[in-house]
C-alpha positions as CSV (number, residue, x, y, z in Angstrom):
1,X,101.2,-50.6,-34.5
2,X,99.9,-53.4,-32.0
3,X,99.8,-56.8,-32.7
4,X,96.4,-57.3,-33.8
5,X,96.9,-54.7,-36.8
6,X,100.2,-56.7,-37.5
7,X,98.1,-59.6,-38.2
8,X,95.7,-58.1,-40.0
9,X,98.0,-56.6,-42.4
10,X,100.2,-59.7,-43.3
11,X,96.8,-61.0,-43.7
12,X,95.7,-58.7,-46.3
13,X,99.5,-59.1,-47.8
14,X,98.6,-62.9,-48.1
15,X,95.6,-62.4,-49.7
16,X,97.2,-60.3,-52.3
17,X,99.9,-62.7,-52.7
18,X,97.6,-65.0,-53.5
19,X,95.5,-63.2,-56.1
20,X,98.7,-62.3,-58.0
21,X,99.4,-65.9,-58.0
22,X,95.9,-67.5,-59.7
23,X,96.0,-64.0,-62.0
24,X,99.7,-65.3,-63.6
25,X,99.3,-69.1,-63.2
26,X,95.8,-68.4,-64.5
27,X,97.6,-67.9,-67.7
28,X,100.1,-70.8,-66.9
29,X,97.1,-73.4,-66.5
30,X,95.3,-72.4,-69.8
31,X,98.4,-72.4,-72.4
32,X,99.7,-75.7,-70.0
33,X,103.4,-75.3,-70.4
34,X,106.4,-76.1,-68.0
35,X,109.7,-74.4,-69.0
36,X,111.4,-77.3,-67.4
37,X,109.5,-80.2,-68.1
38,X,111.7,-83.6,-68.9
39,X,114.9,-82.1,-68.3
40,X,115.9,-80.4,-71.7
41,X,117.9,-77.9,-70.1
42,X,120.7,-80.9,-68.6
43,X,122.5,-83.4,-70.8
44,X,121.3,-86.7,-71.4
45,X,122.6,-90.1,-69.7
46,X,123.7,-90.8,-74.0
47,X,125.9,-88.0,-73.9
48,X,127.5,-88.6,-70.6
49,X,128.7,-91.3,-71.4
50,X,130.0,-90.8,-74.9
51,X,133.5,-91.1,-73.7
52,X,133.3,-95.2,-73.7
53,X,133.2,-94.9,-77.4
54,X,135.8,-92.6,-78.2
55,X,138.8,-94.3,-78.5
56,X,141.3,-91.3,-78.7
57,X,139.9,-87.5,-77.0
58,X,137.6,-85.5,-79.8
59,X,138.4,-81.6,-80.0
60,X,135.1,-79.5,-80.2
61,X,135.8,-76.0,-80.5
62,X,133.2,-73.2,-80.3
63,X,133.5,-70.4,-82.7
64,X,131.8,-67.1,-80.9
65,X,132.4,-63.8,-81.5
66,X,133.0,-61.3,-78.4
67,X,130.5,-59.0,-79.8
68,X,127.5,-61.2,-80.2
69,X,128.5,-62.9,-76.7
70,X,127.6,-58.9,-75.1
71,X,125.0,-58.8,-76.8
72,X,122.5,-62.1,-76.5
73,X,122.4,-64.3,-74.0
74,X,122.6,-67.8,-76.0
75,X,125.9,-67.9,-76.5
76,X,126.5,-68.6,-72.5
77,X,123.8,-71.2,-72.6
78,X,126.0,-73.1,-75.5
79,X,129.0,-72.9,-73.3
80,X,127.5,-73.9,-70.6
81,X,125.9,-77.2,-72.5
82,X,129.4,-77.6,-73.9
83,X,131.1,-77.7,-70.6
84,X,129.0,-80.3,-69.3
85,X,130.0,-82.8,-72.5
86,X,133.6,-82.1,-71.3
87,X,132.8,-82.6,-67.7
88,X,131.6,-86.1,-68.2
89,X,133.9,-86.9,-70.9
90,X,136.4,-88.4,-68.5
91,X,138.4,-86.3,-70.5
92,X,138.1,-87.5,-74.0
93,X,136.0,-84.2,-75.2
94,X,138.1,-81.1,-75.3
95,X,136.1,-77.9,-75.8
96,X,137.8,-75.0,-76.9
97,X,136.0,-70.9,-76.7
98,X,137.4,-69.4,-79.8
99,X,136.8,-65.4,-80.9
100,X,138.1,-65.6,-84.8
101,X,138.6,-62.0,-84.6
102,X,141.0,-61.9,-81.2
103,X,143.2,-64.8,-82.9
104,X,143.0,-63.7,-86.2
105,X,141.6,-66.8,-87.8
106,X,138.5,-65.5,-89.7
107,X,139.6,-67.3,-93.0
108,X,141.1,-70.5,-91.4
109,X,137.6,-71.0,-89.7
110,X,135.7,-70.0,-92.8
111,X,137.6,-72.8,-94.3
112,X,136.3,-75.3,-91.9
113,X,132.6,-74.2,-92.8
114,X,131.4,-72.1,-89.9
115,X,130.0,-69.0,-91.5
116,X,130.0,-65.7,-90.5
117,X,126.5,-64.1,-89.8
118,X,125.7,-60.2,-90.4
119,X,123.6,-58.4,-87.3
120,X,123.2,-54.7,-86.7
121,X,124.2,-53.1,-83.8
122,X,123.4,-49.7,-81.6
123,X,126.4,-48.3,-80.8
124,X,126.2,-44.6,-78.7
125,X,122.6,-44.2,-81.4
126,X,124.4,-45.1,-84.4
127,X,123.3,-48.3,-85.7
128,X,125.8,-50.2,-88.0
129,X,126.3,-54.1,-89.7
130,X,128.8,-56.5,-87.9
131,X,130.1,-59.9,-89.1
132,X,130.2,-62.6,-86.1
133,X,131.0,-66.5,-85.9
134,X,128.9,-68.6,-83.8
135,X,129.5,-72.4,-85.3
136,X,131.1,-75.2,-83.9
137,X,133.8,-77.6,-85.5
138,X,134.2,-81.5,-83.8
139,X,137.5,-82.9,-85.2
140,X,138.6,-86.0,-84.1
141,X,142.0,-87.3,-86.1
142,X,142.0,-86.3,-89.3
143,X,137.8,-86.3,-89.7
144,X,136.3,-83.2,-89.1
145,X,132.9,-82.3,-88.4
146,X,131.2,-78.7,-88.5
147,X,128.1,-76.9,-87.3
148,X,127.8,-73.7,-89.4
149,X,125.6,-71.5,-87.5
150,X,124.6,-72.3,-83.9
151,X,122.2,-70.1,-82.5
152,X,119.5,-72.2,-80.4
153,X,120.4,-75.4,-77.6
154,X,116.8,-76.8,-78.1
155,X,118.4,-79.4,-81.3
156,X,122.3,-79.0,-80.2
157,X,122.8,-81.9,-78.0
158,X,121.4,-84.7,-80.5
159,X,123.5,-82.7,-83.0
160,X,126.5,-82.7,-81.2
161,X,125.7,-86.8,-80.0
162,X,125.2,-87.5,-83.5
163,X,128.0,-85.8,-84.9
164,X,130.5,-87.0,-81.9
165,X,129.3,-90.4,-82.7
166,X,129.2,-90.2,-86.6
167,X,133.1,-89.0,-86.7
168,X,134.6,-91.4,-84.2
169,X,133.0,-94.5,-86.1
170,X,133.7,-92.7,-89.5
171,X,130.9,-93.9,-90.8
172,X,128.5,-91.4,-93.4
173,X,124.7,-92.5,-94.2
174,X,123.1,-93.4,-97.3
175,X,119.9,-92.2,-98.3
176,X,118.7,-94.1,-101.7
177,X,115.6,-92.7,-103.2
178,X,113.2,-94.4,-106.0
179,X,111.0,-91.8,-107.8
180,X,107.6,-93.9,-108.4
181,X,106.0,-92.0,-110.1
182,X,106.1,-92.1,-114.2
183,X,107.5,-88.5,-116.0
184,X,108.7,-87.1,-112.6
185,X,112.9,-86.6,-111.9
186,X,114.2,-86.6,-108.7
187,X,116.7,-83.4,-109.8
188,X,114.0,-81.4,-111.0
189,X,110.8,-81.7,-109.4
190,X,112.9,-82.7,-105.7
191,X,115.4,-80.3,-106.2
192,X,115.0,-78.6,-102.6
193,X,114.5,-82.1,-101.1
194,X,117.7,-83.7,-102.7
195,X,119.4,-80.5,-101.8
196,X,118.6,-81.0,-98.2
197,X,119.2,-84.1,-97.7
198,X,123.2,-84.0,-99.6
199,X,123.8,-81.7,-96.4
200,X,123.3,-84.9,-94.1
201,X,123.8,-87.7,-95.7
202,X,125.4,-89.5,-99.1
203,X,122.1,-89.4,-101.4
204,X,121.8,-92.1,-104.6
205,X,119.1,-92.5,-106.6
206,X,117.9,-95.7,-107.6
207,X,116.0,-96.7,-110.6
208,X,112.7,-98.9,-110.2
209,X,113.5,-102.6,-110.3
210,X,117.2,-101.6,-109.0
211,X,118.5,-103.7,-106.1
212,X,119.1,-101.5,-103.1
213,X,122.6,-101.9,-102.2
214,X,123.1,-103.0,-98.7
215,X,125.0,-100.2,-97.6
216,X,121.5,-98.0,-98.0
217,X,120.8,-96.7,-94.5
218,X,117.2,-95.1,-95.4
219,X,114.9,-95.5,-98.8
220,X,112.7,-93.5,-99.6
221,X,110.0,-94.2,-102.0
222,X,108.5,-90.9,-103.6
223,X,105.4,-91.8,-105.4
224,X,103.9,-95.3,-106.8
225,X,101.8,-94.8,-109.8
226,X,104.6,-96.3,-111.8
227,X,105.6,-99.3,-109.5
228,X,105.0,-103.0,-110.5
229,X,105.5,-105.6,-109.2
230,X,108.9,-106.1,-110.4
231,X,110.0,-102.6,-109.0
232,X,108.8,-103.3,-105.4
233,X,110.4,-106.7,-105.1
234,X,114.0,-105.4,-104.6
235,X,111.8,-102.4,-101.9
236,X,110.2,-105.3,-100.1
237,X,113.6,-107.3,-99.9
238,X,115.2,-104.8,-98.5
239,X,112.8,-104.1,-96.1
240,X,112.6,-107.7,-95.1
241,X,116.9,-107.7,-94.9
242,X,116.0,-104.8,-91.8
243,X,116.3,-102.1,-94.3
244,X,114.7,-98.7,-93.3
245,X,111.6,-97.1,-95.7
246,X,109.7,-94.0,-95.8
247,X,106.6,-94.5,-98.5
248,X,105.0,-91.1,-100.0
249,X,102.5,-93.0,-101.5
250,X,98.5,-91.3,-102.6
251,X,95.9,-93.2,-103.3
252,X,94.4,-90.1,-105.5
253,X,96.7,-89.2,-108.8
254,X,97.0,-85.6,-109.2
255,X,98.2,-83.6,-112.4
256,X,99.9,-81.2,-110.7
257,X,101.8,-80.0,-113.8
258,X,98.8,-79.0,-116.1
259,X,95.2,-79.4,-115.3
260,X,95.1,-80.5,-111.8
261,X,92.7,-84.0,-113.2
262,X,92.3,-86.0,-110.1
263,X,91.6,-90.1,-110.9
264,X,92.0,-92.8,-107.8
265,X,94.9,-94.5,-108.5
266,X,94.6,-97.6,-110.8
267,X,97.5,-99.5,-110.3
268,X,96.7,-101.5,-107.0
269,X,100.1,-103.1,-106.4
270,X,102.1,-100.6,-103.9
271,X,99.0,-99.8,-102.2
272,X,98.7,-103.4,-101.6
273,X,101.9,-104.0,-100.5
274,X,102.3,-101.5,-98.4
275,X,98.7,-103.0,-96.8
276,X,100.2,-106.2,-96.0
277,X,102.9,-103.7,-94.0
278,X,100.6,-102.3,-92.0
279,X,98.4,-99.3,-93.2
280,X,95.7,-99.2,-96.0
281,X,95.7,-95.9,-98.1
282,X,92.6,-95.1,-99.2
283,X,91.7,-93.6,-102.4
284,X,90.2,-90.8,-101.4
285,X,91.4,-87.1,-100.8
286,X,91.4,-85.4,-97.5
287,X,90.0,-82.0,-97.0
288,X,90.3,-79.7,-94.2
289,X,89.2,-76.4,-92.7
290,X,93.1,-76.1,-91.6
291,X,94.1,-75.3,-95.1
292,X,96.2,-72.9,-97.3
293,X,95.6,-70.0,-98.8
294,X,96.7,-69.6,-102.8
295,X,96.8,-67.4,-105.5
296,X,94.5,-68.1,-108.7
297,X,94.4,-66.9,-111.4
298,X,90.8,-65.8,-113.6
299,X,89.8,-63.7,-116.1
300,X,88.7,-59.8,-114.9
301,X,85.4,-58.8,-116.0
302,X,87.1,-55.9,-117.8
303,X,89.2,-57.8,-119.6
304,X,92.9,-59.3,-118.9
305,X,93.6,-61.8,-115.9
306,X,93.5,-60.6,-112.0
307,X,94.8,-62.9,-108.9
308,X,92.8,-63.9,-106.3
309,X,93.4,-65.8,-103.4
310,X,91.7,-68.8,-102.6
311,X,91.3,-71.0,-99.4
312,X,92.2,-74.4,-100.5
313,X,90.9,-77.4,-98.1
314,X,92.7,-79.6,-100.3
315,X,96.0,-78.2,-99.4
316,X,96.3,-78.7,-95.6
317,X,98.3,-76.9,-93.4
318,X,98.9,-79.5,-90.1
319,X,99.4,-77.1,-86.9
320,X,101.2,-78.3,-83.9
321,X,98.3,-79.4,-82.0
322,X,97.4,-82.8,-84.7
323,X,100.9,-84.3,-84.5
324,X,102.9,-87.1,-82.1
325,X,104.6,-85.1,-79.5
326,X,106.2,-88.1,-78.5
327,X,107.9,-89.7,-81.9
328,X,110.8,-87.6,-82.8
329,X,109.8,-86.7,-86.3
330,X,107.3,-84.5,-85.1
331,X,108.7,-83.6,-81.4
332,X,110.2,-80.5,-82.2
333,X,107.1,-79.9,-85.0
334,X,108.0,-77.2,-87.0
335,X,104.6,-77.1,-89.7
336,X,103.4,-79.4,-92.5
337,X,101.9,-78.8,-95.8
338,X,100.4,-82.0,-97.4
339,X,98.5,-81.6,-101.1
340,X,96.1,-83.6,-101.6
341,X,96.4,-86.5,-99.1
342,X,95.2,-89.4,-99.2
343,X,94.2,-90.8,-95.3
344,X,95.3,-93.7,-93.8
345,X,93.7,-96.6,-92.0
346,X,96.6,-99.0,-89.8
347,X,95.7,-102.8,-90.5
348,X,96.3,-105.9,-87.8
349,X,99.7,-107.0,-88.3
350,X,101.8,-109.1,-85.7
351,X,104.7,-108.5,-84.5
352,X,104.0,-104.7,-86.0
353,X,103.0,-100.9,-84.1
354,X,102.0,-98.7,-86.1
355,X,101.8,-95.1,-84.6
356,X,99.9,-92.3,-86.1
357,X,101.8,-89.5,-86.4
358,X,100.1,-86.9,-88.6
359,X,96.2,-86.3,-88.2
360,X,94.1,-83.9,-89.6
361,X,91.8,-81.4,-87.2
362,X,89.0,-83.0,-86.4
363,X,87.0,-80.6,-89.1
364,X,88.6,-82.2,-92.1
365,X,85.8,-84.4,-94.2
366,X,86.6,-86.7,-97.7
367,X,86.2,-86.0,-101.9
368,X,85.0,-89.7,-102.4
369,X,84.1,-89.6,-105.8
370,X,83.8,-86.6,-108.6
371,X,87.2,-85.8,-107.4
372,X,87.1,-81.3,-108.0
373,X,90.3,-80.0,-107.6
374,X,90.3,-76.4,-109.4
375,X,90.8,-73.6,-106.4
376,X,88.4,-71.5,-108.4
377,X,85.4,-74.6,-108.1
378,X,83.8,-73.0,-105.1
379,X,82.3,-74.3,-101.3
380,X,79.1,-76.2,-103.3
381,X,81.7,-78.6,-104.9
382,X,84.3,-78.7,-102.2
383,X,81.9,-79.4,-99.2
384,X,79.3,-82.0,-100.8
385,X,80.6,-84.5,-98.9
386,X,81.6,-82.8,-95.7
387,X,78.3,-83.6,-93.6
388,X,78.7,-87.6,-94.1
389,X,83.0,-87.7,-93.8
390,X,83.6,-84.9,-91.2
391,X,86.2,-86.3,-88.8
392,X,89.7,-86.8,-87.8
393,X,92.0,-88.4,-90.1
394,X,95.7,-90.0,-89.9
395,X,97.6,-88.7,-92.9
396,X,101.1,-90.2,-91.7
397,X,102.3,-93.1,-89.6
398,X,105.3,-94.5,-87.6
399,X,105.7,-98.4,-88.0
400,X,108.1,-100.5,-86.4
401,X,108.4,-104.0,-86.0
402,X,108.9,-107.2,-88.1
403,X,107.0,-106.6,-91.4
404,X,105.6,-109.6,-93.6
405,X,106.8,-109.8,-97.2
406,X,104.0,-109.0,-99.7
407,X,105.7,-111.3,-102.0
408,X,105.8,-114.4,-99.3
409,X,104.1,-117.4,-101.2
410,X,104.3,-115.7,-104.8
411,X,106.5,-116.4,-107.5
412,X,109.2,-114.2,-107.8
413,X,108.2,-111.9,-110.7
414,X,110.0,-111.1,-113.8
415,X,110.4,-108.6,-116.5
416,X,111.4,-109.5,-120.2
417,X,114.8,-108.4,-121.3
418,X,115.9,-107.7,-117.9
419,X,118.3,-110.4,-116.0
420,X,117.9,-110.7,-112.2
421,X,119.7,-112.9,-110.0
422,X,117.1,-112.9,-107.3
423,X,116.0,-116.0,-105.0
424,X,114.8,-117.6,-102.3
425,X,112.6,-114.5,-101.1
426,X,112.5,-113.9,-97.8
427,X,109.2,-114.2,-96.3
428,X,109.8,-112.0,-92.8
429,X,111.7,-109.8,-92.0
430,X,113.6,-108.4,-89.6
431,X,112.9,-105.5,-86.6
432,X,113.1,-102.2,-88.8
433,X,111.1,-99.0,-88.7
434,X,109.1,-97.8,-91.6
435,X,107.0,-94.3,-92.5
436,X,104.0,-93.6,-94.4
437,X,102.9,-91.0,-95.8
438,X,99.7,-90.9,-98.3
439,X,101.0,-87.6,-100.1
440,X,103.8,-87.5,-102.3
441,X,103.2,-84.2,-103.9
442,X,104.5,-82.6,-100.2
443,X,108.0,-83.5,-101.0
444,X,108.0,-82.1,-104.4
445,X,108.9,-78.4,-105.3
446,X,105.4,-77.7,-104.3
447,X,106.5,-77.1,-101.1
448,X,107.5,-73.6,-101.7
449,X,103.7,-72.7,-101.3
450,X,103.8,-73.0,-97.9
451,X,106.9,-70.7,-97.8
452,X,108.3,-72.6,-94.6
453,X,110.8,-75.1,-94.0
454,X,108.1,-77.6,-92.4
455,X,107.8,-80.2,-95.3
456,X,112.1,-80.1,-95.5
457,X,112.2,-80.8,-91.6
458,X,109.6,-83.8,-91.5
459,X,111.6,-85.4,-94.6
460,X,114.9,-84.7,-92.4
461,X,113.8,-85.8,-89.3
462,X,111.9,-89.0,-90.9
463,X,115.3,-89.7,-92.4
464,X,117.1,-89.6,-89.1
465,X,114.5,-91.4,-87.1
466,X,114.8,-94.2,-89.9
467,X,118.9,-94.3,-89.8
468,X,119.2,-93.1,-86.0
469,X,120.6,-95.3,-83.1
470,X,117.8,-95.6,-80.5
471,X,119.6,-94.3,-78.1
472,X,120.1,-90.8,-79.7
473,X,116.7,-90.8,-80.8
474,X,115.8,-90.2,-77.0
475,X,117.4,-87.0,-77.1
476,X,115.4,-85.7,-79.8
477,X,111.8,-85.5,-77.8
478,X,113.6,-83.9,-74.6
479,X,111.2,-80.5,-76.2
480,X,111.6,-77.3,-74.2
481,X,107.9,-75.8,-74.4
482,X,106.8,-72.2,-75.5
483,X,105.7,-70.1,-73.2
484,X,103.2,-67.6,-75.4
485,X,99.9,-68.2,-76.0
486,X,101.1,-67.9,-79.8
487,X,101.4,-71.6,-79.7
488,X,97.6,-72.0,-79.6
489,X,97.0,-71.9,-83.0
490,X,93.7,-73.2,-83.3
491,X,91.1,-70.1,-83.2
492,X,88.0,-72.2,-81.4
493,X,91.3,-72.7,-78.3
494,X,92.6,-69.4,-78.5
495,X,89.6,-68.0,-77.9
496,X,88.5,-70.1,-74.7
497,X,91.9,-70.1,-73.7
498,X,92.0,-65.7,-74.2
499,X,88.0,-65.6,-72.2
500,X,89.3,-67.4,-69.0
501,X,92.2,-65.9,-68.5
502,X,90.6,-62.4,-69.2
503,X,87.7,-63.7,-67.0
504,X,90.2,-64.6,-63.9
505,X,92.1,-61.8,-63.9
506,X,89.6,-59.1,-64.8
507,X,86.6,-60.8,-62.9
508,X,87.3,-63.0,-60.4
509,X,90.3,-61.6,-59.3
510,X,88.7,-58.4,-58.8
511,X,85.8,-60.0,-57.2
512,X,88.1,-61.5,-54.3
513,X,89.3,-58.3,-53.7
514,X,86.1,-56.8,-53.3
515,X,84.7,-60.0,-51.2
516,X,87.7,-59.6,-48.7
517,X,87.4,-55.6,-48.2
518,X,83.6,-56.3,-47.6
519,X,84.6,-59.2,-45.1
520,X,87.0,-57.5,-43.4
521,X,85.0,-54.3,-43.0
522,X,81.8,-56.1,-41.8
523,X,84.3,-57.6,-39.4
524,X,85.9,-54.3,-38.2
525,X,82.1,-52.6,-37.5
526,X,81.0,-55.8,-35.8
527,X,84.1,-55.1,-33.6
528,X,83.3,-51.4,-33.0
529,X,80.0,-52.0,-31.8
530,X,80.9,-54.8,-29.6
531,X,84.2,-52.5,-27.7
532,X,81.1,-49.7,-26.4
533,X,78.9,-51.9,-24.9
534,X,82.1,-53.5,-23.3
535,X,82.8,-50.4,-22.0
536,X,79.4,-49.1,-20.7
537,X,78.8,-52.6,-18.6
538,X,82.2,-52.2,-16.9
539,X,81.3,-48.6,-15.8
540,X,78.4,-49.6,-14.4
């Protein structure tokens, strides 16, 4: 082969080198992820240096079974993240790789709370159920610390920071909730919530007009219909003493237990105060095309009752797309039902930021007035108001900053028959964070509906944004993207995301193979024809 053919093929290997590349980052450019965008795969600068706060060395030993560490690959990736906290722990983190069934210890670790997980295997084409371990246990003198089930890295180095942290200062979080709203028990109808949360942290619930203690770390306020003024003087005090607040606050009451009446709220006081915060909740209710399906029950025209399922714009389903990527609550978004939300308008206030964190799709509209709320009301009453209201809406924010007291200027109020020893109120406060939420019906047991754990998570993560150090909180938006294009979720996206990639790898890249044969053929005749006549002239 001489030279010239030489070139000409590496050529032609270029080109096809090339083609390959814009056919697979074709795909890359249209979903727009980076597997290794902002580092989450390394430890953070927090964790390294850990060790100047541990006093005497922490023991973190991780629980793994031999045969789930043949089988999946995530168990490395743990040890690996593992070794690195040890590395730069100047050797005040000990990690220890523990199989339970090689040392015999299956009960001793059960005992320490990691829990043992059944998968089924293929061994020689006979499938059978195995137990493993893969937890971890932090113990650090006589505190201990566990992580059940660890299966995933994309959460484990907060958790780990948090927990590391959290057992060396021996200190355990407070979460005080105030149910707001009148005939509603935080037991009953926030079972699933109150569960949730007792896994985390020390959970009390206070009763309206209750001083919050001062070793509350987080309150949150589910609900306001039955709040006076007299109730949300010991909230505002403790905001203004730094405490942290999460409000789940409507401005649209709902009777979610019976007929599903809608009335704007009447009592004006914890809207207003939560105003003079920062955000105005409007008393309207938020539709949206991004909305749940649910089953309804109607009478069958042959008699009896049948179910039918219902699209519900007044249930919303927020997708990944209309959330803060950047605030922590909602980095690592897993989904979020709200019912019947109320939006949410951020006022001027100095010295405070509010940051929306929750918005609707930009095809969500408002019920104004004539509130209709029965799934089985139809399109004609749902959509009356869509052509006027049709935008984007925020349905939760992130405040932070030094909040003004709503009571600043007023006397401090009073209740007959009930003693108070309150005084001097204070009239700003100090640098605290605060969420709001115009939905309080999303924490409820209502949540089942959406037959996720999206509303749980959002409460969870509100609560440790709320109590977290800021430090920590860094680690929380280090977010490993996915790489499908499942993550598009929105269909209008998915399908101008699905036509270009289908259009550069089944038409244009075929069209640049086509344009280079023809070039390069038209080039090789032009050549042929030229070599004769080159020929003929030196003869002569």
């Amino acid at each position: 082969m001489n030279k010239k053919r030489q070139q000409e093929l590496l050529l032609f290997i270029l080109a096809l080198a090339v083609v390959a590349f814009v056919g697979i980052d074709s795909v890359r450019f249209f979903t727009r992820f980076d597997m290794t965008e902002n580092g989450a795969y390394t430890i953070s600068s927090v964790s390294k240096n850990l060790f100047r706060e541990i006093p005497e060395q922490v023991q973190v030993t991780y629980y793994i079974s031999e045969k789930l560490e043949k089988m999946h690959p995530m168990p490395k990736q743990i040890e690996d993240l593992l070794n690195e906290y040890s590395a730069f722990s100047h050797g005040k983190i000990r990690v220890s790789i523990v199989d339970p069934a090689k040392t015999a210890s299956e009960a001793a670790v059960e005992r320490l709370g990691v829990l043992p997980q059944q998968i089924q295997t293929v061994e020689q084409n006979e499938q059978s159920v195995a137990m493993v371990y893969t937890g971890i246990v932090i113990q650090y003198l006589d505190r201990t610390e566990t992580l059940p089930v660890v299966f995933a890295t994309d959460t484990l180095e907060y958790e780990l920071s948090s927990r590391i942290r959290k057992i060396v200062r021996n200190q355990q979080k407070v979460v005080g909730v105030v149910v707001g709203d009148a005939g509603k028990n935080f037991s009953q109808d926030f079972q699933t919530l109150q569960q949730s949360l007792q896994r985390s942290f020390t959970v009390r619930e206070l009763q309206p007009g209750q001083d919050v203690p001062a070793d509350v770390s987080v309150l949150f306020v589910l609900g306001g219909t039955g709040l006076d003024d007299f109730d949300l003087y010991p909230i505002d005090q403790y905001i203004m003493r730094g405490g942290h607040t999460l409000f789940a606050v409507p401005g649209v009451d709902v009777d979610a237990q019976q007929t599903l009446t809608a009335t704007a709220v009447t009592n004006d006081s914890p809207l207003t105060a939560i105003a003079t915060y920062g955000v105005q909740i409007g008393k309207q209710l938020v539709l949206d095309k991004s909305s749940l399906t649910v089953p309804f029950q109607t009478a069958s025209p042959l008699g009896g009752m049948m179910i039918n399922l219902v699209q519900y714009p007044h249930w919303i389903s927020i997708r990944s797309e209309n959330v803060s990527t950047k605030n922590p609550i909602t980095s690592r978004f897993a989904g979020l039902s709200l019912f019947w939300p109320s939006p949410l308008e951020a006022r001027k206030v100095d010295g405070v930021k509010a940051e929306p964190i929750v918005n609707s799709t930009g095809q969500a509209w408002l019920q104004t007035k004539n509130f209709v709320t029965t799934p089985n009301a139809g399109p004609a009453a749902f959509y009356a108001e869509q052509g006027s209201t049709t935008r984007k809406y925020v349905l939760a924010y992130a405040l932070s900053g030094e909040f003004q007291s709503y009571f600043a200027g007023k006397p401090i109020p009073v209740r007959k028959g009930t003693k108070t020893d309150w005084k001097d109120t204070l009239a700003k406060g100090r640098d605290t964070r605060m969420i709001v939420v115009g939905n309080s019906a999303f924490a409820t047991e209502l949540q089942q509906y959406s037959r996720n754990t999206g509303n749980i998570d959002f409460l969870l993560n509100s609560a440790d944004w709320l109590s977290s150090d800021d430090d920590l909180l860094s680690i929380k938006t280090r977010v490993t993207h996915e790489i499908t294009l499942n993550r598009i979720q929105d269909p209008a996206q998915k399908a101008a995301a699905a036509f270009w990639a289908e259009a550069v790898n089944v038409v244009f890249i075929p069209l640049l193979v086509i344009f280079f044969a023809v070039w390069r053929t038209a080039k090789r005749r032009k050549l042929q024809r030229t070599v004769p006549e080159a020929t003929n002239d030196v003869q002569k």
